[in-house]
C-alpha positions as CSV (number, residue, x, y, z in Angstrom):
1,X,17.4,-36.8,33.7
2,X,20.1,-38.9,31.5
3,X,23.0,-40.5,34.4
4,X,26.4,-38.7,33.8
5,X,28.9,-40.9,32.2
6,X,31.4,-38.2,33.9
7,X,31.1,-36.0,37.3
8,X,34.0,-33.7,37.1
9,X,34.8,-31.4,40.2
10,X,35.7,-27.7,39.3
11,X,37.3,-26.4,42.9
12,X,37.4,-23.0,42.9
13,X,38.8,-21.0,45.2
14,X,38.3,-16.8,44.8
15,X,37.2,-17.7,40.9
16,X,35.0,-14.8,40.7
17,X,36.8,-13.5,37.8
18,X,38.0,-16.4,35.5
19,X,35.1,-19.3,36.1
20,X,32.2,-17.4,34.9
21,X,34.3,-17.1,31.8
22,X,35.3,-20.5,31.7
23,X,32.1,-21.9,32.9
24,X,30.0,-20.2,30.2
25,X,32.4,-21.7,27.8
26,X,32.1,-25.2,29.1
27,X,28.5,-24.9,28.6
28,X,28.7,-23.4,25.0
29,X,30.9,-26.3,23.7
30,X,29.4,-28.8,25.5
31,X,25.9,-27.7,23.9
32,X,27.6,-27.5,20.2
33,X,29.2,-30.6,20.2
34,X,28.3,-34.1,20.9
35,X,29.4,-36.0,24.0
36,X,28.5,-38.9,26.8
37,X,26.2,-36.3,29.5
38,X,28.3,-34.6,31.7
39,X,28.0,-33.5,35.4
40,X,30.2,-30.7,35.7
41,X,30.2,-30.0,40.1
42,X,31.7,-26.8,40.9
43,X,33.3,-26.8,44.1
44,X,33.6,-23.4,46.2
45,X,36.5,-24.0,48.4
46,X,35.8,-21.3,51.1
47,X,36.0,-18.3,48.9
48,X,35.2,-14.8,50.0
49,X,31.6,-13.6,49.6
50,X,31.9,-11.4,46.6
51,X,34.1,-14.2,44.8
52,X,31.7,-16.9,45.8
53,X,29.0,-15.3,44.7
54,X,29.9,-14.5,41.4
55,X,31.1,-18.3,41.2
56,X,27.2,-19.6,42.3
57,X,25.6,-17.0,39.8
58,X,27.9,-18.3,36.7
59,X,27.2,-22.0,37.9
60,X,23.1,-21.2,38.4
61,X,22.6,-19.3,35.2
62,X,24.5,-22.1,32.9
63,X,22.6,-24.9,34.5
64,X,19.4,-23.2,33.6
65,X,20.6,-22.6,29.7
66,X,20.9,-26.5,30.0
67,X,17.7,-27.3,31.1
68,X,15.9,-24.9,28.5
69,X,18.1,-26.2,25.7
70,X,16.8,-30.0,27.4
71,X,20.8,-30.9,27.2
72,X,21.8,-34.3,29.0
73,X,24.5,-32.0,30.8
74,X,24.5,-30.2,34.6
75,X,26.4,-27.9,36.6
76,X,25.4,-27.9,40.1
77,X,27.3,-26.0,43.1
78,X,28.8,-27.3,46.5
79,X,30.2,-24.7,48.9
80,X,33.1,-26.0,51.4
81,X,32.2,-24.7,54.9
82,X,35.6,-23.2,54.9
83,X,38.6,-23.1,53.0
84,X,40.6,-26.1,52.7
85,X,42.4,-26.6,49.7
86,X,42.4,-27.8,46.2
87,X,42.6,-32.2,47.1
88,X,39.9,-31.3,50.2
89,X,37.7,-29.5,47.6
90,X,38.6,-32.3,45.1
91,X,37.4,-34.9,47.4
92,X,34.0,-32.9,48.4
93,X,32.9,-32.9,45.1
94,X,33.6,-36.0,44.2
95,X,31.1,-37.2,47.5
96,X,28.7,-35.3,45.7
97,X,28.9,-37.1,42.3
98,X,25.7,-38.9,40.8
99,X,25.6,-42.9,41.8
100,X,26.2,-44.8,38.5
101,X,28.9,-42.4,36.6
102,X,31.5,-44.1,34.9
103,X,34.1,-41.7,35.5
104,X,35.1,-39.0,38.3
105,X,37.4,-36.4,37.2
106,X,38.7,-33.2,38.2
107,X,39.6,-30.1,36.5
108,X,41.0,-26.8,37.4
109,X,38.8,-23.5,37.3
110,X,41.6,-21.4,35.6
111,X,40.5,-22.5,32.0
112,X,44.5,-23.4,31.5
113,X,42.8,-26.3,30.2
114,X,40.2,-25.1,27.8
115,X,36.8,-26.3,26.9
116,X,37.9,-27.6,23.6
117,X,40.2,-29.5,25.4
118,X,38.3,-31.0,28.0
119,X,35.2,-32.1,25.5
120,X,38.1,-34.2,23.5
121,X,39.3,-35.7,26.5
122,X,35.4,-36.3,27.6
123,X,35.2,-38.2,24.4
124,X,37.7,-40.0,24.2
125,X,37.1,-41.4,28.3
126,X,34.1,-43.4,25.7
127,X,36.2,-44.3,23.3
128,X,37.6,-48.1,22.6
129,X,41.0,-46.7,23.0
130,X,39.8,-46.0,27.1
131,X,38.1,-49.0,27.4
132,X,40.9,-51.3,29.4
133,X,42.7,-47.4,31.1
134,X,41.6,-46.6,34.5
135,X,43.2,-43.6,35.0
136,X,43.1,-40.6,32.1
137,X,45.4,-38.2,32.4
138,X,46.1,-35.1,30.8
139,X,50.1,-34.2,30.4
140,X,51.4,-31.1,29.3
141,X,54.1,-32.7,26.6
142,X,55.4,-29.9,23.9
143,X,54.9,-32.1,20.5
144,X,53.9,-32.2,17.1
145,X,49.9,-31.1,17.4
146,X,49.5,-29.8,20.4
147,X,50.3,-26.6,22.0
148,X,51.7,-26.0,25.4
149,X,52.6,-21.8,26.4
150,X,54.1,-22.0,29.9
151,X,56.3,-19.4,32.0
152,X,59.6,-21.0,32.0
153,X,60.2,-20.9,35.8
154,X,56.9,-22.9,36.1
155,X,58.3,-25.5,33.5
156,X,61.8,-25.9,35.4
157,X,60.1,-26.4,38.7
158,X,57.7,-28.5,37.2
159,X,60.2,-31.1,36.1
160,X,62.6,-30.8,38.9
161,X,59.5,-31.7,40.8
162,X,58.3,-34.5,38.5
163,X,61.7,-35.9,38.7
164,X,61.5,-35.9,42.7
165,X,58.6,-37.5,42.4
166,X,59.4,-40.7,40.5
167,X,62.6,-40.9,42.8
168,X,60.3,-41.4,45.5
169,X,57.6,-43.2,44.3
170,X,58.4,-44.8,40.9
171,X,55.5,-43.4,39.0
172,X,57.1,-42.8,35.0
173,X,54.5,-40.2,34.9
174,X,55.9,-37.0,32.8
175,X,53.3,-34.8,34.0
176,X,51.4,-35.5,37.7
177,X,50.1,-32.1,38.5
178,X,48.7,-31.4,35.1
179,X,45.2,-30.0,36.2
180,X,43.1,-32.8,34.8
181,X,42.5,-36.3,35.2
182,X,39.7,-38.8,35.2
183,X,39.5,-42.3,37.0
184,X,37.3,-45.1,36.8
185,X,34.5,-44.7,39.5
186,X,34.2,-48.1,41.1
187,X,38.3,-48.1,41.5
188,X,38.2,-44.8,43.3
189,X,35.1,-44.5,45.1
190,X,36.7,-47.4,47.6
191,X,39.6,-45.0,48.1
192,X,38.0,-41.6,48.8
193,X,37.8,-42.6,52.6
194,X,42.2,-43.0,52.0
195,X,42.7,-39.8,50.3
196,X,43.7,-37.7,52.6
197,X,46.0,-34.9,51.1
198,X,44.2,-31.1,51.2
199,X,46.5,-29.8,48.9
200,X,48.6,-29.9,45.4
201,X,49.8,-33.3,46.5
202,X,46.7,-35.0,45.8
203,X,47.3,-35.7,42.6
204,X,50.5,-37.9,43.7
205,X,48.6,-38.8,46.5
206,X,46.0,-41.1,44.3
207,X,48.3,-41.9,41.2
208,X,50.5,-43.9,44.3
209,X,47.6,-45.4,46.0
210,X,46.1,-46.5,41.8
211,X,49.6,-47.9,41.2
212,X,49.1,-50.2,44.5
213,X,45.9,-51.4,43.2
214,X,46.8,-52.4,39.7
215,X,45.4,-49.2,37.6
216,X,46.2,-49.0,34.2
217,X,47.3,-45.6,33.3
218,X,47.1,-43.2,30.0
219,X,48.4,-39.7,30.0
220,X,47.3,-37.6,27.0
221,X,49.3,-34.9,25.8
222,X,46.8,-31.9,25.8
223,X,46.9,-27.8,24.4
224,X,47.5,-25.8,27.4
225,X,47.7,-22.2,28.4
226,X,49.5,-20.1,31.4
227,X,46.7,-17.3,31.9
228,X,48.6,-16.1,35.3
229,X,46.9,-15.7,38.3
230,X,48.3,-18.8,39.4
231,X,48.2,-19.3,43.0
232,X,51.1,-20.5,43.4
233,X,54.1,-18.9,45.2
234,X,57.6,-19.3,43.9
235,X,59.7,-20.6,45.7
236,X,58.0,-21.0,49.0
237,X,55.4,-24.1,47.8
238,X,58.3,-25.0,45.5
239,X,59.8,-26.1,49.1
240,X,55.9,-26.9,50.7
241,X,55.7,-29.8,47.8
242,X,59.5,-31.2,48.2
243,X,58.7,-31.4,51.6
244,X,55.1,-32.8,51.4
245,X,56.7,-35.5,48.8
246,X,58.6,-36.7,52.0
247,X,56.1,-36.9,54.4
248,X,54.0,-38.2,52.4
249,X,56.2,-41.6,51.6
250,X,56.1,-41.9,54.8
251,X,52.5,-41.8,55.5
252,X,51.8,-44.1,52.5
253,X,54.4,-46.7,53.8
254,X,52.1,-47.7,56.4
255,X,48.2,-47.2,54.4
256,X,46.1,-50.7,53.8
257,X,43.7,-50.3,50.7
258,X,40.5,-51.5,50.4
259,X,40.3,-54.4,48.3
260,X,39.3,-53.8,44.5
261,X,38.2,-57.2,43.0
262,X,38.9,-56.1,39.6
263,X,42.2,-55.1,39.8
264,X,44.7,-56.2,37.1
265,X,48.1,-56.6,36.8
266,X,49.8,-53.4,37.4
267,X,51.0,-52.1,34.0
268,X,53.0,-49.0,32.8
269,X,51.7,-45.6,32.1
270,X,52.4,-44.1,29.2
271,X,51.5,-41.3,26.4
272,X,49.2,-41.0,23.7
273,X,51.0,-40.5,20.4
């Protein structure tokens, strides 16, 4: 069995419908096309039994089309004892991760972010242009080359949000809660035991605690696609996350990391162009 150079976490939370889709096509790409080996761990946050089953079969029957086509890829499949949210689900799978990956990554189960997608920014986690980033970030930026279809209500929150964000924390990020993002193992192994937001704020949650420790960062701008089905409510987490933003300033006012012995002088994040 080849070491993953990447263990990316799929949480997946009443997925029956759209992971064995997306799942399938993970697989198909990722036995195509050429890339560093790949643990893909798909993460069933508490779902309900029909849902989770479906989620296990998809997961079992594209691990065994790996092993027959002797790929260095693997899916394998953690159930949550119960639901808990997407940053608790997250953090499970990332627990669960080989010893020795490079990178630990996460990305959502809706396919927003589609296979294609993912294998480019897979590849490009090995490239020379990753080699001094940290932090790899997808971004959903509308320019030339890449293709962004969003509901417009989702885009306006999304940026009063972002610009909440950096008000609180200073981040320059464009894009936090884009649905995929990849971080150096030994930088964020030492703060898995910190982490401690359950739900959407995660994603703030460890860009913050990164920033503290020096992480170099790289958003991408990626192709991504509103299927629906989103589980978010309008309005109602709109409020949830403004107010999480708060408390969570608060709570990070007072956190002590762990010390990193590599970490360099904090630099500014910024896009691929």
């Amino acid at each position: 069995m080849h070491a993953p150079f990447v263990s990316v976490v799929i949480p997946a939370y009443n997925e029956g419908q759209r992971l064995p889709r997306f799942v399938a096509e993970l697989t198909r790409v990722f036995l195509e096309r050429s890339a560093p080996p790949v643990e893909f761990v798909v993460v069933d946050d508490g779902s309900a039994p029909e849902h989770a089953e479906l989620q296990r079969a998809s997961v079992e029957a594209a691990q065994a089309r790996l092993a027959t086509e002797g790929a260095r890829h693997q899916f394998t499949y953690v159930a949550a004892p119960r639901n808990q949210g997407k940053g608790s689900a997250i953090r499970l799978g990332w627990r669960h991760a080989s010893a020795g990956v490079t990178w630990l990554a996460f990305l959502d189960a809706d396919g927003a972010i589609n296979a294609e997608e993912f294998h480019r920014l897979v590849a490009l986690s090995a490239s020379e242009m990753a080699r001094n980033v940290d932090l790899l970030a997808g971004s959903r930026i509308l320019m030339a080359g890449r293709r962004v279809v969003r509901n417009l209500h989702r885009h306006l929150q999304g940026r009063i949000f972002a610009t909440l964000t950096d008000a609180n924390f200073k981040l320059h990020f464009y894009d936090t809660q884009c649905g995929v993002k990849f971080v150096r193992a030994d930088i964020l192994r030492p703060l898995l035991d910190v982490l401690q937001e359950q739900r959407w704020l995660l994603d703030v949650e460890l860009l913050v605690l990164l920033k503290r420790q020096g992480a170099r960062f790289l958003e991408v701008p990626i192709d991504w696609e509103d299927f629906g089905g989103s589980k978010v409510i309008p309005g109602l987490d709109a409020a949830r996350m403004f107010w999480g933003l708060l408390q969570l300033r608060r709570r990070l006012e007072h956190v002590s990391l762990p010390t990193h012995r590599d970490a360099l002088p904090e630099g500014e994040p910024h896009a691929q162009r």
